[in-house]
C-alpha positions in Angstrom: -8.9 -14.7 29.6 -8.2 -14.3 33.0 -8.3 -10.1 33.7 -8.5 -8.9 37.3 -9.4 -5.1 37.3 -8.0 -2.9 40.0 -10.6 0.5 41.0 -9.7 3.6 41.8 -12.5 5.4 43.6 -15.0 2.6 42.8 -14.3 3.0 39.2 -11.8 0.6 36.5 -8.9 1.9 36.3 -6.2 -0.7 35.5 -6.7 -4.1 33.9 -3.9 -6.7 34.6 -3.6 -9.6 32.6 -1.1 -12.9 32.7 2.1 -12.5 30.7 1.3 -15.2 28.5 -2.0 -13.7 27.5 -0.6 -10.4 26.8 2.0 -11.6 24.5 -0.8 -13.8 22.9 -2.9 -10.8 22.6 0.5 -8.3 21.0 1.2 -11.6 18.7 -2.1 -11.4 17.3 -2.3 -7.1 17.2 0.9 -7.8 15.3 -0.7 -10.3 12.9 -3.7 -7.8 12.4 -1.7 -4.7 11.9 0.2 -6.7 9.0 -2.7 -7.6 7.7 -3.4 -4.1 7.6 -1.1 -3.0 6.4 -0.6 -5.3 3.3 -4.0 -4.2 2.2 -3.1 -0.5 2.1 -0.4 -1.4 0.1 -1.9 -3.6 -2.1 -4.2 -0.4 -3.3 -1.4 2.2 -3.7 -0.9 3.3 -6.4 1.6 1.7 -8.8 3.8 2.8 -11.9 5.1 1.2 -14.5 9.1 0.8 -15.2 8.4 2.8 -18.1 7.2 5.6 -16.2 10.2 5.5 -13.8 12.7 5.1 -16.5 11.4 8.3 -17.9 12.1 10.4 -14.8 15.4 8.8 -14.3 16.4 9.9 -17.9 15.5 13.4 -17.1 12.2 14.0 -18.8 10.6 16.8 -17.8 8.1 15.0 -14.7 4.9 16.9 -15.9 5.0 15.7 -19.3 5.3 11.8 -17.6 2.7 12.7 -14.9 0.5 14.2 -18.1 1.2 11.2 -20.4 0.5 8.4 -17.2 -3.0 10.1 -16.9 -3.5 10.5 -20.4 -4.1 13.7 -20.9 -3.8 16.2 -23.3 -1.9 19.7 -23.1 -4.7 21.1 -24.2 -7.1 19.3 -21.7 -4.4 19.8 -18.6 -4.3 23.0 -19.7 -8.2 23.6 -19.3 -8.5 21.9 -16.0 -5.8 24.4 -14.7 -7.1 27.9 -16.1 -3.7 28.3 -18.3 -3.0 28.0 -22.0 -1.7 25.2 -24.1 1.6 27.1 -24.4 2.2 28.0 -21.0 2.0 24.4 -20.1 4.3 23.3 -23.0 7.0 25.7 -22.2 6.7 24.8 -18.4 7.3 20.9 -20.0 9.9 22.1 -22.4 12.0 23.8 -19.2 11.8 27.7 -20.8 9.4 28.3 -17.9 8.9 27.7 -14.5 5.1 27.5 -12.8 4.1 29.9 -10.0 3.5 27.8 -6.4 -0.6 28.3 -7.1 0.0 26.7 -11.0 2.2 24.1 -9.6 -1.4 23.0 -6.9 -3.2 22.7 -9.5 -1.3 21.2 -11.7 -0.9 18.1 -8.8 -4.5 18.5 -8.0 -5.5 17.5 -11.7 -2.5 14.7 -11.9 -3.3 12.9 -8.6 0.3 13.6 -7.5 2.5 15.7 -5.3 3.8 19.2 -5.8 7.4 17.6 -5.9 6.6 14.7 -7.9 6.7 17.5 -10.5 9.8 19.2 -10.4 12.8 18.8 -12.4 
């Protein structure tokens, strides 16, 4: 590569490089963030359609969140610091979780805060 470096005060400040070496060197940063990038994607996290096709139908999302971890009421329940009940009747609609429930509640599930709202 052919770089000639222009000082300021005796120090590098400016680097200038042929044309067709900087577009060979934004081709290949190109190449390198897609690269990138297709590896971040490839370990996301993925759901199955049966997971989507409950929230489309309108089941309540903490009961699908629960179920995709596999846990228990009684076992989410535990890991928040609330009862069985409280958690069914938050799944069953007849209640609504305070902002500090709803944390937790993501915190054990891996998931956003408004992944589970209704």
């Amino acid at each position: 590569m052919s770089t000639q470096f222009i000082e300021l005060n005796g120090v590098p400040a400016f680097a200038v490089v042929p044309l067709v070496e900087w577009n060979a060197l934004l081709a290949r940063l190109e190449d390198l963030q897609d690269i990138a990038d297709a590896r971040a994607e490839r370990e996301a996290e993925t759901f199955p359609a049966e997971f989507a096709d409950r929230l489309l139908a309108g089941e309540s999302p903490l009961r699908v969140w629960r179920d995709h971890r596999g846990l228990t009421l009684q076992a989410l329940a535990e890991a928040c610091g609330v009862t069985r009940q409280m958690l069914s009747m938050i799944e069953h609609g007849k209640a609504k979780p305070s902002a500090d429930l709803l944390g937790k509640l993501a915190g054990v599930l891996g998931c956003d805060m408004d992944d589970l709202h209704d």
